[in-house]
N, CA, C and O atoms as CSV, one atom per row, in Angstrom:
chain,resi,resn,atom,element,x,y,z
A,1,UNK,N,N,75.026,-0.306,34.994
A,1,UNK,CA,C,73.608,-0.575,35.015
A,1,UNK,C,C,73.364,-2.011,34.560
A,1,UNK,O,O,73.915,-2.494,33.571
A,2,UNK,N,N,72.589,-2.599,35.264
A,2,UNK,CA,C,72.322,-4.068,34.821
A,2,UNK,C,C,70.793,-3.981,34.233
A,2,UNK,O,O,69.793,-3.409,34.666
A,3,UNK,N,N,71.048,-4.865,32.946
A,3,UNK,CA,C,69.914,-4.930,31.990
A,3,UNK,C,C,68.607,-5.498,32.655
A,3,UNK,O,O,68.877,-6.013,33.740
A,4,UNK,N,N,67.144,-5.568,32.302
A,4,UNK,CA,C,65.784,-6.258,32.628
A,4,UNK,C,C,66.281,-7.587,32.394
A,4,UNK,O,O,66.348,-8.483,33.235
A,5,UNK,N,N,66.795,-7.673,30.597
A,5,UNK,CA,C,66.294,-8.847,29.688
A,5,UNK,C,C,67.733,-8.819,28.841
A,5,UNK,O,O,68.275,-7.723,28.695
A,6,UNK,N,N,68.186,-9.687,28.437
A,6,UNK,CA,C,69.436,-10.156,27.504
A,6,UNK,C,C,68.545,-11.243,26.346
A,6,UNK,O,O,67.744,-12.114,26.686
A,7,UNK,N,N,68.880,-10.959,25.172
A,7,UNK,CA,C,68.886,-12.144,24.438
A,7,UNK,C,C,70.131,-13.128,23.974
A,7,UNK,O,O,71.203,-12.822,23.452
A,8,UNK,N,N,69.702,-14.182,24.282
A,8,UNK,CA,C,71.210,-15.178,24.272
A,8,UNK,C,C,70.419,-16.369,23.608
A,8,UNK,O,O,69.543,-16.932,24.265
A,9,UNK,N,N,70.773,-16.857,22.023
A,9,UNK,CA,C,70.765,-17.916,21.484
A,9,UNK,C,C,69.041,-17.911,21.306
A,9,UNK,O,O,68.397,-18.957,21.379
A,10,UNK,N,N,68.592,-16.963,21.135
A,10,UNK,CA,C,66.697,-17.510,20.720
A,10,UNK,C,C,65.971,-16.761,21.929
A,10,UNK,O,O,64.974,-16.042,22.000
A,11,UNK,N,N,66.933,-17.257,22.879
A,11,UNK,CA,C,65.931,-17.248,24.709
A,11,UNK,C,C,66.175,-15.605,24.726
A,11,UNK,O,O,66.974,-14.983,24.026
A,12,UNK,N,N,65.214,-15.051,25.774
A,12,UNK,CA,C,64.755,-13.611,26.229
A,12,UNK,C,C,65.517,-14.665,27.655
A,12,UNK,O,O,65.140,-15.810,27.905
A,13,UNK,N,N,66.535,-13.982,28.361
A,13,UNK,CA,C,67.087,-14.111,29.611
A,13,UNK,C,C,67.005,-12.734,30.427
A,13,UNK,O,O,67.496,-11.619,30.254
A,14,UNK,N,N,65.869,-13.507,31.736
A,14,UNK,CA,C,64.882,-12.270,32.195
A,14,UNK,C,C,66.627,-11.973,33.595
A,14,UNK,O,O,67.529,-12.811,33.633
A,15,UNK,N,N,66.639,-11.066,34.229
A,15,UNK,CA,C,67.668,-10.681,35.176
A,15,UNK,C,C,66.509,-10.015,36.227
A,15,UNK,O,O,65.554,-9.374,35.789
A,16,UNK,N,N,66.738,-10.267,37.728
A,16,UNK,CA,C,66.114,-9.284,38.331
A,16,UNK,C,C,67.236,-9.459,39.649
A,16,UNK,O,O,68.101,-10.311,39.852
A,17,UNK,N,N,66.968,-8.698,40.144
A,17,UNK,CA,C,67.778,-8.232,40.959
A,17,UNK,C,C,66.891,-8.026,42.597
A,17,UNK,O,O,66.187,-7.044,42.830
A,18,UNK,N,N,67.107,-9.107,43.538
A,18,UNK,CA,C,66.370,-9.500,44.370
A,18,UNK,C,C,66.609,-8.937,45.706
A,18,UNK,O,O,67.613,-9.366,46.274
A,19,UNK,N,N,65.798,-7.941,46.414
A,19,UNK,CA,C,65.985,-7.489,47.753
A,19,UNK,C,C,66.863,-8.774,48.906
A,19,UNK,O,O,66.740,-9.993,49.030
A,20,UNK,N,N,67.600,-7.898,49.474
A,20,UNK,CA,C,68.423,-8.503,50.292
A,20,UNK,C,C,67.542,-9.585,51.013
A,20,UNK,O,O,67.708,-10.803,51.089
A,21,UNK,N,N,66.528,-8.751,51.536
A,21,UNK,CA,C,65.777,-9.752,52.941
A,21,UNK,C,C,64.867,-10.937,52.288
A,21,UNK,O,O,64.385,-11.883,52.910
A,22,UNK,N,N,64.737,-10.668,50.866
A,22,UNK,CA,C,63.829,-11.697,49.999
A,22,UNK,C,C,64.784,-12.892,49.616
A,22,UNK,O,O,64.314,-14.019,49.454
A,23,UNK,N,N,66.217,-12.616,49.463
A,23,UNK,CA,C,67.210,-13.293,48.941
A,23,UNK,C,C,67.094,-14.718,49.304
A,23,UNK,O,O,67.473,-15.149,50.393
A,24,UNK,N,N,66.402,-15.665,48.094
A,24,UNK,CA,C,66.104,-17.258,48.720
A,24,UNK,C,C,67.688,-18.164,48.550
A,24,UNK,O,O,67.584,-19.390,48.503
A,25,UNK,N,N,68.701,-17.729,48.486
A,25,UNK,CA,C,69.708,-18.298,48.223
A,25,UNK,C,C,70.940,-18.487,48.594
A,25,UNK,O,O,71.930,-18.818,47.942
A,26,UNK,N,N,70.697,-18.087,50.443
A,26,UNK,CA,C,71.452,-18.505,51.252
A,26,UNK,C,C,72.899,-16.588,51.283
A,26,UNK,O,O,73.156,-15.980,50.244
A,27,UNK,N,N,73.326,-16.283,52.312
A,27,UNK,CA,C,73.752,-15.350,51.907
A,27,UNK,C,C,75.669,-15.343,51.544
A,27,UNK,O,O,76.485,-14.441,51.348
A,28,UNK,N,N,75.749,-16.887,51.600
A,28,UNK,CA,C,77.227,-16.608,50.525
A,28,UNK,C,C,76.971,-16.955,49.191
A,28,UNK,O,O,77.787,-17.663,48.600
A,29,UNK,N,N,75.344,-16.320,48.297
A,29,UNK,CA,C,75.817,-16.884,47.409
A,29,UNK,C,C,75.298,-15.447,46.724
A,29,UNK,O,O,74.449,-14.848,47.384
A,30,UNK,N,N,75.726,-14.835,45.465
A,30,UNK,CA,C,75.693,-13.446,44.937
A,30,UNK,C,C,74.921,-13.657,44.059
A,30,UNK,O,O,74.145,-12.706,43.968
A,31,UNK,N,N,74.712,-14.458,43.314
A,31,UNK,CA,C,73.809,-14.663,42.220
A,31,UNK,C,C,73.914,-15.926,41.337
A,31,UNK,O,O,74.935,-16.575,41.113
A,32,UNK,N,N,72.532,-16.175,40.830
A,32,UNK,CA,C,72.293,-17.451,40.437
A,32,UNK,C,C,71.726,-17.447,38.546
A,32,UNK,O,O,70.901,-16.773,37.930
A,33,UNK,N,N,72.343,-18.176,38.291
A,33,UNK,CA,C,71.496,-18.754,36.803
A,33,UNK,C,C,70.629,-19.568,36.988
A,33,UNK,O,O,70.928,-20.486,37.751
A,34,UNK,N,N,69.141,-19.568,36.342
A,34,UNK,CA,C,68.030,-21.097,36.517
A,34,UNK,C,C,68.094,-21.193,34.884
A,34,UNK,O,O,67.473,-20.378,34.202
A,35,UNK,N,N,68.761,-22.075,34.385
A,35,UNK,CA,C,68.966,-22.556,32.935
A,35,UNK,C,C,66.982,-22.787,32.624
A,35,UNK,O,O,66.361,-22.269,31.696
A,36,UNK,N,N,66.474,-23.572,33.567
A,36,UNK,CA,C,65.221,-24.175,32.681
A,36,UNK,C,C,64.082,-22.823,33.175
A,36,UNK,O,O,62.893,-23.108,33.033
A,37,UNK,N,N,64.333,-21.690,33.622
A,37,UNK,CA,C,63.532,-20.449,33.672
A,37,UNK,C,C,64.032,-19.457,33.359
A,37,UNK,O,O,63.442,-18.428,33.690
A,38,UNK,N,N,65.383,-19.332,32.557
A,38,UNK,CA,C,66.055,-18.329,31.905
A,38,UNK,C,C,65.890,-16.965,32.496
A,38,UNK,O,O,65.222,-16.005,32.114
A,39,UNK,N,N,66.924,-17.184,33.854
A,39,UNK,CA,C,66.649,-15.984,34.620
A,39,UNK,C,C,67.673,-16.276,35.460
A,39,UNK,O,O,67.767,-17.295,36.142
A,40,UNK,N,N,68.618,-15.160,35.392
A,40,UNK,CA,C,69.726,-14.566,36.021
A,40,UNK,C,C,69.313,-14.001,37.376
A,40,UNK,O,O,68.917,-12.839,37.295
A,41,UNK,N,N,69.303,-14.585,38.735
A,41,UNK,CA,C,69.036,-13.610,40.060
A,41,UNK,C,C,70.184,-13.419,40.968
A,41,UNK,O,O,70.902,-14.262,41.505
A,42,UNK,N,N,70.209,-11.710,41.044
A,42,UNK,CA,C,71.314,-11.113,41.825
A,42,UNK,C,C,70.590,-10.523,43.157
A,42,UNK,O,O,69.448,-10.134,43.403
A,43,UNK,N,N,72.143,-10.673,44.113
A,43,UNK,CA,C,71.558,-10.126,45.408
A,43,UNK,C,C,71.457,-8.805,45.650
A,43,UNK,O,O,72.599,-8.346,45.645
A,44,UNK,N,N,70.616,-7.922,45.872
A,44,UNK,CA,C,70.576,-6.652,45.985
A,44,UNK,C,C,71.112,-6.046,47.119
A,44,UNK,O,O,71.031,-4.826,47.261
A,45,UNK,N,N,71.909,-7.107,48.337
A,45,UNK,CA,C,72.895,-6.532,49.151
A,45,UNK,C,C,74.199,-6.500,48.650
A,45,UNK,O,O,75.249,-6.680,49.268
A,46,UNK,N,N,74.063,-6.307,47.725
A,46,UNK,CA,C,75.677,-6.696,46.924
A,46,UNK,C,C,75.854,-4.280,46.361
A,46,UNK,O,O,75.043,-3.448,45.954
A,47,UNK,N,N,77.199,-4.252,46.683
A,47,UNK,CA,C,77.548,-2.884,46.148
A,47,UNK,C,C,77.441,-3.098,44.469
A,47,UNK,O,O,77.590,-4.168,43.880
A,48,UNK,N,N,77.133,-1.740,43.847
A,48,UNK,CA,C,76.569,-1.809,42.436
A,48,UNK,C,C,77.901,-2.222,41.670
A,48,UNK,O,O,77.747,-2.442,40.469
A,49,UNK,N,N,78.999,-2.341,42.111
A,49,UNK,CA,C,80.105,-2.993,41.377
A,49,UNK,C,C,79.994,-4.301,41.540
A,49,UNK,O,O,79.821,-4.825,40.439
A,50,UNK,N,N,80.012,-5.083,42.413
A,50,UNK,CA,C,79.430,-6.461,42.939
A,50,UNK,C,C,78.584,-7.069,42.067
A,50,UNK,O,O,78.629,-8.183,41.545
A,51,UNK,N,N,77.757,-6.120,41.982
A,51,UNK,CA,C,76.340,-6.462,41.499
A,51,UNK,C,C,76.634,-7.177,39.920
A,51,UNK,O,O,76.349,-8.291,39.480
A,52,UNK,N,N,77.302,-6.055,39.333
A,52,UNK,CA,C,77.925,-5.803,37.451
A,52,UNK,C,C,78.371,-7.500,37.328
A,52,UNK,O,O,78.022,-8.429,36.599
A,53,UNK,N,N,79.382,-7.325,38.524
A,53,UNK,CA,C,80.132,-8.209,38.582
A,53,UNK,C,C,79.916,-9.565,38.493
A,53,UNK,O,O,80.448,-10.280,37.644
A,54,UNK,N,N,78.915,-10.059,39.605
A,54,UNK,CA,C,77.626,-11.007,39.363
A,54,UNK,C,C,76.938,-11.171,37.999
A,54,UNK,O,O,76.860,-12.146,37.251
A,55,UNK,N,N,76.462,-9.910,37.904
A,55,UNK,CA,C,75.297,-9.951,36.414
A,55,UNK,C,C,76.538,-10.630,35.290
A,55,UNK,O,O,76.063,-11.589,34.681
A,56,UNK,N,N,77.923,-10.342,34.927
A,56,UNK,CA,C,78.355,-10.876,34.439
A,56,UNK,C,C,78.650,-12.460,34.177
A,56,UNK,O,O,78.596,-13.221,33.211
A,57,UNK,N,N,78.905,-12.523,35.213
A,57,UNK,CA,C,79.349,-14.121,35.903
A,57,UNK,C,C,78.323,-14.467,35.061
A,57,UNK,O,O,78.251,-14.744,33.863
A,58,UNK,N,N,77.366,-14.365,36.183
A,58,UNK,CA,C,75.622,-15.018,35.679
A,58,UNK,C,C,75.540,-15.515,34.248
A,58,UNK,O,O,75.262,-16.664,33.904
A,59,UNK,N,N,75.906,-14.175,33.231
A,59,UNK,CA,C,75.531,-14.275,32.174
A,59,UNK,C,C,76.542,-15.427,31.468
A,59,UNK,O,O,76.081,-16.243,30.670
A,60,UNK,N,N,77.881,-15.409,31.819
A,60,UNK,CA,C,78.508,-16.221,31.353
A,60,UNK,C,C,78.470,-17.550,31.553
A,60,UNK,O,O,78.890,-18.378,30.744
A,61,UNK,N,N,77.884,-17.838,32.809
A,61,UNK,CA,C,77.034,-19.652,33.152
A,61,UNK,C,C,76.266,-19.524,32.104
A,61,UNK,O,O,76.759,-20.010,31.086
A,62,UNK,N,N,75.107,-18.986,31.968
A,62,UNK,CA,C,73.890,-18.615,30.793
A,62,UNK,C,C,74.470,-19.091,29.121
A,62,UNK,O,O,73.910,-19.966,28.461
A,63,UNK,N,N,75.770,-18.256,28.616
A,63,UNK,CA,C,76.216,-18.245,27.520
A,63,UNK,C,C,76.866,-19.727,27.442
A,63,UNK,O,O,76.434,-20.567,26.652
A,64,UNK,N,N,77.511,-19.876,27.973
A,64,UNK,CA,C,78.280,-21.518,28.250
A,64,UNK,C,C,77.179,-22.842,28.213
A,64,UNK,O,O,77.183,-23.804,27.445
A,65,UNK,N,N,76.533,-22.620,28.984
A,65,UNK,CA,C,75.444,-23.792,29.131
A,65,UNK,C,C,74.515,-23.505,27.610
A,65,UNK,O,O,74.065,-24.585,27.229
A,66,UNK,N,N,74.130,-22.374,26.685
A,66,UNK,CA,C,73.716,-22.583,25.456
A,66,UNK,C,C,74.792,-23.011,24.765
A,66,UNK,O,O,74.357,-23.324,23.657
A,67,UNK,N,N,75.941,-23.197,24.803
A,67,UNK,CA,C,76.683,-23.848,24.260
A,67,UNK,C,C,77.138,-25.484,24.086
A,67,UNK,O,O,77.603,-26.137,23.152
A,68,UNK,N,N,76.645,-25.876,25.893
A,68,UNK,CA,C,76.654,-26.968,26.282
A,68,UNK,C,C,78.012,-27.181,25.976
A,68,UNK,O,O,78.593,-27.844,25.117
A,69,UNK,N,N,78.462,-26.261,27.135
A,69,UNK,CA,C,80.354,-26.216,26.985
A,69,UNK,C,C,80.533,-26.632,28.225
A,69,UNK,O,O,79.691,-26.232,29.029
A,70,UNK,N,N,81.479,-27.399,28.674
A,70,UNK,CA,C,81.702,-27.470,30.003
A,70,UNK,C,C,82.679,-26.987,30.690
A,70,UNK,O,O,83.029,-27.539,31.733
A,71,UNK,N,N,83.231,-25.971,30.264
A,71,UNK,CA,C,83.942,-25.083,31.415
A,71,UNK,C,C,82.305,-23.691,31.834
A,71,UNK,O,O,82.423,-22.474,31.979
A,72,UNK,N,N,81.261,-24.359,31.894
A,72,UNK,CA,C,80.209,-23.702,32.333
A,72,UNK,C,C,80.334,-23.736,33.933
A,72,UNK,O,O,80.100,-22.699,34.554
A,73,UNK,N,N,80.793,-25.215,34.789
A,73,UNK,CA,C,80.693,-25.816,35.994
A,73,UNK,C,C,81.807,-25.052,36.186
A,73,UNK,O,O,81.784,-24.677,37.359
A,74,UNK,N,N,82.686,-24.670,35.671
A,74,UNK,CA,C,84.026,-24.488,36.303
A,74,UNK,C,C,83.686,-22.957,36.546
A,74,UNK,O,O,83.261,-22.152,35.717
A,75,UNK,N,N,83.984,-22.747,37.922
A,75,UNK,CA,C,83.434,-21.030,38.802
A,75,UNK,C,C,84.909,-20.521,38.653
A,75,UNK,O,O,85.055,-19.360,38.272
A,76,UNK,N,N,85.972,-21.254,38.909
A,76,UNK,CA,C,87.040,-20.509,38.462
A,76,UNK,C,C,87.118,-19.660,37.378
A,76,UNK,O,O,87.269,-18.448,37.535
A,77,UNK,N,N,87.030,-20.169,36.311
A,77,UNK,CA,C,87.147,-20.326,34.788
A,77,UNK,C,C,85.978,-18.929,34.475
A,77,UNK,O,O,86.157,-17.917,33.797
A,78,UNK,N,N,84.722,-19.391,35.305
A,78,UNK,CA,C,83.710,-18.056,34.723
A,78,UNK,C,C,83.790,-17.025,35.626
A,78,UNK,O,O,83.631,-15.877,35.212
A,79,UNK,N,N,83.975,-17.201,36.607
A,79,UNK,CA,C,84.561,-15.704,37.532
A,79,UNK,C,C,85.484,-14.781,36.947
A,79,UNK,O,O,85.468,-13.585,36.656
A,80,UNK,N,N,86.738,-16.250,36.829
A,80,UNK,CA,C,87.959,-14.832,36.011
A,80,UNK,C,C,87.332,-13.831,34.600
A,80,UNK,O,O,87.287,-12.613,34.428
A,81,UNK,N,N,86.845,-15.163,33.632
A,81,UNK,CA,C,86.264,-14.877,32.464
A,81,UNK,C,C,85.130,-13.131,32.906
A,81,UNK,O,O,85.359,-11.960,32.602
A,82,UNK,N,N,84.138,-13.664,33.582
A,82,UNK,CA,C,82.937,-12.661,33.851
A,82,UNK,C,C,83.733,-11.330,34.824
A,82,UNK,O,O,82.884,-10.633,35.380
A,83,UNK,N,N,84.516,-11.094,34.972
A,83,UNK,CA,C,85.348,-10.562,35.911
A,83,UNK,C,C,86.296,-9.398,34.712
A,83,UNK,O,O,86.477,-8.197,34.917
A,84,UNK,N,N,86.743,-10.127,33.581
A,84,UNK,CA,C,87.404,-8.973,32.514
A,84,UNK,C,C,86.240,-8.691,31.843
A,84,UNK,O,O,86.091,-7.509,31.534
A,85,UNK,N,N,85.285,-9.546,31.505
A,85,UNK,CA,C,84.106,-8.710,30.661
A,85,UNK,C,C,83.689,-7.555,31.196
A,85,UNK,O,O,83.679,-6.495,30.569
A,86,UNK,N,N,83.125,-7.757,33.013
A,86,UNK,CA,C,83.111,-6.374,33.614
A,86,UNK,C,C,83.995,-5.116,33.411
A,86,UNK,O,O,83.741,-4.059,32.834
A,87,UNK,N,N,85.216,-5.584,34.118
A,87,UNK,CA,C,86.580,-4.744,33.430
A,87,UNK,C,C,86.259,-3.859,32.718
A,87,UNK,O,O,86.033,-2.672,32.951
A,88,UNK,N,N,86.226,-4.695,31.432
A,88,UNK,CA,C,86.853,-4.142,30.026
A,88,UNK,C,C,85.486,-3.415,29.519
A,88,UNK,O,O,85.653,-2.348,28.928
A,89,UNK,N,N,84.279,-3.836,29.672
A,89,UNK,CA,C,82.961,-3.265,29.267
A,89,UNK,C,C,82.677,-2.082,30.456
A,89,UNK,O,O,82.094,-1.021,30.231
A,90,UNK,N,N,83.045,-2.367,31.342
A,90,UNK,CA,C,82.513,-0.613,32.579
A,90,UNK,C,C,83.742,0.344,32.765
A,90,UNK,O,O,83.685,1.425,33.352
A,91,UNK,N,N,85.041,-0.282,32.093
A,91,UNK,CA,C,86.302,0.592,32.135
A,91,UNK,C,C,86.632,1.259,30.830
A,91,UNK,O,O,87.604,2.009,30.734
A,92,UNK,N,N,85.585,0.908,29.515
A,92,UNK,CA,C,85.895,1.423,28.281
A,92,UNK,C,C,85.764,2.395,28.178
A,92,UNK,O,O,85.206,2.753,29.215
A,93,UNK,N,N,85.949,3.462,27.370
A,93,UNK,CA,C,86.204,4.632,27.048
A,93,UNK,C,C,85.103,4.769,25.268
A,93,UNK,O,O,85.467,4.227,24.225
A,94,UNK,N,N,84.090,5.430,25.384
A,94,UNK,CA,C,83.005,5.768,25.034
A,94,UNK,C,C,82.921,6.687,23.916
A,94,UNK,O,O,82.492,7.650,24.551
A,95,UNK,N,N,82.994,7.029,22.945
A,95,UNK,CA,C,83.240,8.567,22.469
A,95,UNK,C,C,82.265,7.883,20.614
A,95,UNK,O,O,81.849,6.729,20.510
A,96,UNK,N,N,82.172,8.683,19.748
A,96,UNK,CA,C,81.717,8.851,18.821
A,96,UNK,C,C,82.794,8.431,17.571
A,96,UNK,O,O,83.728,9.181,17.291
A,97,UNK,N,N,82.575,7.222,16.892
A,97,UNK,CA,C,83.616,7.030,16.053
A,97,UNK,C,C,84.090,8.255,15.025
A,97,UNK,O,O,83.217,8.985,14.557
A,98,UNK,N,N,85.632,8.486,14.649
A,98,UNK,CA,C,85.615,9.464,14.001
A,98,UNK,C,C,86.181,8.884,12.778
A,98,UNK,O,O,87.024,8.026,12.517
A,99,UNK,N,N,85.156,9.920,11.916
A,99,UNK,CA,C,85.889,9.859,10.366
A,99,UNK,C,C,86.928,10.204,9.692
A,99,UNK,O,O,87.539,11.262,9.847
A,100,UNK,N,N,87.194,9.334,8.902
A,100,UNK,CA,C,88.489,9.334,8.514
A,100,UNK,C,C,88.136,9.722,6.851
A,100,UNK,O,O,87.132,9.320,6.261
A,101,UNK,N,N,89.065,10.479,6.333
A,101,UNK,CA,C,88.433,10.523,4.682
A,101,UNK,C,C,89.726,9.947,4.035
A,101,UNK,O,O,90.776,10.590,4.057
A,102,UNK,N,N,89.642,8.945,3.565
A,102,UNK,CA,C,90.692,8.755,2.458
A,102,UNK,C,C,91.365,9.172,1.342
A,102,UNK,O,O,90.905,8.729,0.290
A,103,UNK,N,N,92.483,10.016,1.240
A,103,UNK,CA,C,93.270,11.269,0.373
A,103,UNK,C,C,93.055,9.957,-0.607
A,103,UNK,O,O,92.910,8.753,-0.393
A,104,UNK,N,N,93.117,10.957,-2.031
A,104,UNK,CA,C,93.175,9.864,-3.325
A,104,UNK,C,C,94.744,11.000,-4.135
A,104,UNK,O,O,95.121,12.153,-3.930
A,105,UNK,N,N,95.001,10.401,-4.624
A,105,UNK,CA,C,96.423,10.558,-4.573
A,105,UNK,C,C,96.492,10.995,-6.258
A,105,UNK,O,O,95.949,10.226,-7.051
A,106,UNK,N,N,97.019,11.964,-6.662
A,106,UNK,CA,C,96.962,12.621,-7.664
A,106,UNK,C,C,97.946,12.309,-8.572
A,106,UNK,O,O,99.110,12.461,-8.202
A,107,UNK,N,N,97.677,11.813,-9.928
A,107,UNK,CA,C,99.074,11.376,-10.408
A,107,UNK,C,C,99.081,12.857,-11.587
A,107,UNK,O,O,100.049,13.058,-12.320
């Protein structure tokens, strides 16, 4: 599921997720960051794995550029990067932390 709104560094980073036929951004491109309108836009012809996949990316241009890091430009670098965050965050395994009680040891 991809979020409305992220907060990153102060900013409310709005996400919407844009009908295929509305899509102003040419159709090889999946999704866009606008740094000076803090808004992540994904293509809604994209499959909902695609999509994650994008929303990640996205976010990681987003996180980089509040950093004013420059492996932000580098699409290599944030694809692979935004690519295990997906991974590892939609492949995790979910459950209820369990308690542990610590034996105290009897002398």
């Amino acid at each position: 599921m991809i979020p409305t709104t992220v907060p990153l560094m102060g900013h409310t980073i709005q996400v919407f997720v844009i009908a295929e036929q509305d899509w102003p951004h040419g159709a090889d491109t999946a999704g866009i960051w606008i740094p000076h309108q803090h808004q992540i836009q994904i293509n809604d012809g994209l499959d909902d794995s695609n999509k994650l996949h994008t929303f990640f990316h996205e976010l990681l241009h987003a996180a980089l550029d509040a950093m004013n890091h420059k492996l932000s430009r580098n699409e290599a670098f944030v694809d692979n990067l935004g690519g295990l965050l997906h991974q590892a965050l939609t492949g995790a395994t979910y459950a209820k932390p369990k308690r542990v009680r610590k034996r105290v040891s009897k002398k």
